[in-house]
C-alpha positions in Angstrom: -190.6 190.3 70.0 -186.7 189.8 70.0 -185.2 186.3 70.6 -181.7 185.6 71.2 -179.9 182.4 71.3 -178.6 182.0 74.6 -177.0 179.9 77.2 -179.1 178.5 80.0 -177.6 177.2 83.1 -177.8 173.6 84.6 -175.7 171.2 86.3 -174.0 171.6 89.6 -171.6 174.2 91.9 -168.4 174.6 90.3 -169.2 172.4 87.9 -172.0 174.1 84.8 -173.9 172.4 82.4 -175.9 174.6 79.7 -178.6 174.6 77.3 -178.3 176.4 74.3 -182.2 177.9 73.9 -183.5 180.6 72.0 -185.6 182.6 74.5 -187.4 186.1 74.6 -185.1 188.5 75.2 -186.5 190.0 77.9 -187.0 186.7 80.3 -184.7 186.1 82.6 -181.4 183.8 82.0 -182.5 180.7 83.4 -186.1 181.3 82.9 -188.9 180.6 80.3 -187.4 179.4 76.4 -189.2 179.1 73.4 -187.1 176.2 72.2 -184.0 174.2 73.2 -181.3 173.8 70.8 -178.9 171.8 72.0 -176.4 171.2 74.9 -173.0 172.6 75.7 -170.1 170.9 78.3 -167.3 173.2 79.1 -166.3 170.3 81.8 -164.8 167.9 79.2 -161.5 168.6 77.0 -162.5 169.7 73.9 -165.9 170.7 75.2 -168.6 168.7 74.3 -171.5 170.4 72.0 -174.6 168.9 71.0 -176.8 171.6 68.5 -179.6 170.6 66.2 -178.4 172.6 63.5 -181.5 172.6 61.2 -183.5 174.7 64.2 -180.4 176.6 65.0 -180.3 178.0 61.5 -184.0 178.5 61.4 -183.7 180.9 64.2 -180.7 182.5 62.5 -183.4 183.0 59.6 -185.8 184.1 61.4 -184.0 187.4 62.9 -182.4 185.7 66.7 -179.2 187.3 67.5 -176.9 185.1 69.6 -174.6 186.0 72.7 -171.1 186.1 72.3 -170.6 182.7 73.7 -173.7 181.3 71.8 -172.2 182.5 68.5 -169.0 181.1 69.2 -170.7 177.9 69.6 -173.0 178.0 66.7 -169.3 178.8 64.6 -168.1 175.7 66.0 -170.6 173.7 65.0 -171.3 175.4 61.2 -174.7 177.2 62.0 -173.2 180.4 61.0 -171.6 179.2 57.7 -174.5 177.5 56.3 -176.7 180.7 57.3 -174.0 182.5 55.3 -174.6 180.3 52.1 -178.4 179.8 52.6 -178.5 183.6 52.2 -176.1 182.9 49.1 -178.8 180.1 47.4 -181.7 183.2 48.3 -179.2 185.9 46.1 -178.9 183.1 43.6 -175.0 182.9 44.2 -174.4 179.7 44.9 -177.1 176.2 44.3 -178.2 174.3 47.3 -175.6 171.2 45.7 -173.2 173.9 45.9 -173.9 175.3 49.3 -174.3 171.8 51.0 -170.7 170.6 49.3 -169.0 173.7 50.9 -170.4 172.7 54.2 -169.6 169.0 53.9 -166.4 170.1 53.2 -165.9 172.0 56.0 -167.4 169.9 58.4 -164.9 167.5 57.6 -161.8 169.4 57.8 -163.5 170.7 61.3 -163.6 167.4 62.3 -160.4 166.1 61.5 -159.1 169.5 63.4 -160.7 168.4 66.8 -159.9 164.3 65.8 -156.6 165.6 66.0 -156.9 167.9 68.8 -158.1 165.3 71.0 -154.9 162.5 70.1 -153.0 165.3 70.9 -154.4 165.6 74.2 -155.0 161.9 75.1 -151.3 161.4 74.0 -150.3 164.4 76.4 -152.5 162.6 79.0 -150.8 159.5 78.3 -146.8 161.1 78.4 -148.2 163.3 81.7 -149.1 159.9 82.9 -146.3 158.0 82.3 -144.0 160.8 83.7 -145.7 161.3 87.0 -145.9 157.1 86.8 -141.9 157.5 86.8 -141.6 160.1 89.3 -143.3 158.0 91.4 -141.5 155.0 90.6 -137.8 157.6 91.4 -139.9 159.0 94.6 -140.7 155.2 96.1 -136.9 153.9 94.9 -135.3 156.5 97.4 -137.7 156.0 99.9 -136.7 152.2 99.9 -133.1 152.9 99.4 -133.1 155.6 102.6 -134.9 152.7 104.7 -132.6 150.3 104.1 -129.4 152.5 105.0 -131.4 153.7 107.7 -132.0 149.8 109.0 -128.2 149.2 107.7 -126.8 152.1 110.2 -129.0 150.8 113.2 -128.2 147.3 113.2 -124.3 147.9 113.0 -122.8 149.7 116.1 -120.9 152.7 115.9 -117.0 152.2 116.6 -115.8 154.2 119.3 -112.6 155.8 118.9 -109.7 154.9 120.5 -107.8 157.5 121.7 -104.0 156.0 122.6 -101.8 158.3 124.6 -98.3 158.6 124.6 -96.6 156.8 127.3 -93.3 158.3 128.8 -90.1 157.2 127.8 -88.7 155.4 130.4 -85.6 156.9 132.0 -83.0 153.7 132.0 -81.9 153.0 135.8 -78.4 152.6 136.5 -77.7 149.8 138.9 -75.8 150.6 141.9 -73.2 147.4 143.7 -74.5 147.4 146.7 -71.7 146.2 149.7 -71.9 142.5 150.6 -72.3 142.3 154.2 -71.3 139.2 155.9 -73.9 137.8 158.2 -73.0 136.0 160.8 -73.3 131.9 161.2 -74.8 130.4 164.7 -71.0 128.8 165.1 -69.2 132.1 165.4 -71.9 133.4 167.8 -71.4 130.2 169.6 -67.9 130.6 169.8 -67.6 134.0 170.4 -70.1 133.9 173.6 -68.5 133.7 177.0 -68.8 130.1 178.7 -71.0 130.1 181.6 -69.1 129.5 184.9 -70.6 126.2 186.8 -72.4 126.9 189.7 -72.3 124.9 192.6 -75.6 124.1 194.7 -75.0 123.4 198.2 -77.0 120.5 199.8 -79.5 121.5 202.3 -79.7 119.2 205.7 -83.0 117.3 205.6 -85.7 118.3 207.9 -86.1 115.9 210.7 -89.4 114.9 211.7 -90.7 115.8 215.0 -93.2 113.2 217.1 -96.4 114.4 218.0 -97.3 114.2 222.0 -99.5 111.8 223.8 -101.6 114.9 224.6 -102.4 116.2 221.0 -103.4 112.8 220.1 -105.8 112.4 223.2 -107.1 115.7 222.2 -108.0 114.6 219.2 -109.5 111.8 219.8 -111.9 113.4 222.3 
């Protein structure tokens, strides 16, 4: 039976979650495993990998060929160097003191490698942060400052312009003498109207009364 060391996946849509398993080779990928290795988190920056590296090796001993991805992991983590010097202590190359300084040493220089990577990420994080912080900061600044000129413009009325025009010159007038005409007083009109002649009323005769009758009066009377 072949057994490869493999990725099995977990975790939700868009966002994976794997086992590292050694399984048959012939199951399926998310099926059956003989053994689960450890974990591996492609979500976080560095990735996060948990691997017992004891059974990892084992299985390297044992004849399990890993995937491309698995043996990049197994790399990472060492599983393929100390294979490399356990096969060295069997050929009588190197002691087991040997062997495990050579890993300790590597481990350690591995580790100060992603240390480092990740302050050089956080401190990215923290200069991404503190420029987007100021951009914001600009963004709400111009925002304020177009408000207020905006508020500014509506409260102060807009000044018409006046628009003089150009009066005419004024052509000068040349006074004319007008003739003095004499008008004339009531005592020249007086004097110069004719005297009335006097006119002379004859008296009329008085009208003498004439007595009434005997016979009108009897008349009356009856």
């Amino acid at each position: 039976m072949s057994v490869k060391i493999r990725l099995q996946r977990h975790g939700k849509k868009q966002k994976p979650f794997y086992w590292i398993v050694a399984a048959d080779a012939r199951s399926k990928r998310d099926g059956r495993y003989l053994e689960k290795l450890g974990t591996y988190n492609p979500n976080t920056n560095p990735a996060t990998v948990e691997l017992n590296l004891e059974q990892a090796v084992q299985w390297l001993h044992n004849g399990a060929q890993p995937t491309d991805t698995a043996r990049a992991i197994l790399s990472y983590k060492g599983a393929l160097l100390k294979h490399h010097l356990d096969g060295g202590i069997r050929k009588g190359a190197l002691t087991q003191e040997q062997a495990d300084e050579k890993l300790a040493n590597w481990l350690e220089s591995k580790s100060g490698k992603v240390d480092a990577k990740k302050e050089g990420l956080t401190k990215k994080q923290i200069e991404v942060k503190a420029k987007a912080l100021k951009a914001e900061v600009l963004a709400n600044q111009k925002r304020l400052d177009a408000i207020a000129e905006a508020t500014k413009a509506s409260e102060t009325p807009e000044v018409e312009e006046v628009v003089v025009a150009e009066t005419p010159e004024v052509e000068e007038v040349v006074a004319v003498e007008t003739p003095i005409v004499e008008t004339p007083t009531l005592e020249n009109v007086v004097a110069e109207t004719p005297q009335a002649e006097e006119v002379t009323i004859e008296e009329t005769p008085a009208v003498t009364e004439t007595p009434a009758t005997e016979d009108s009066t009897e008349s009356t009377e009856a």
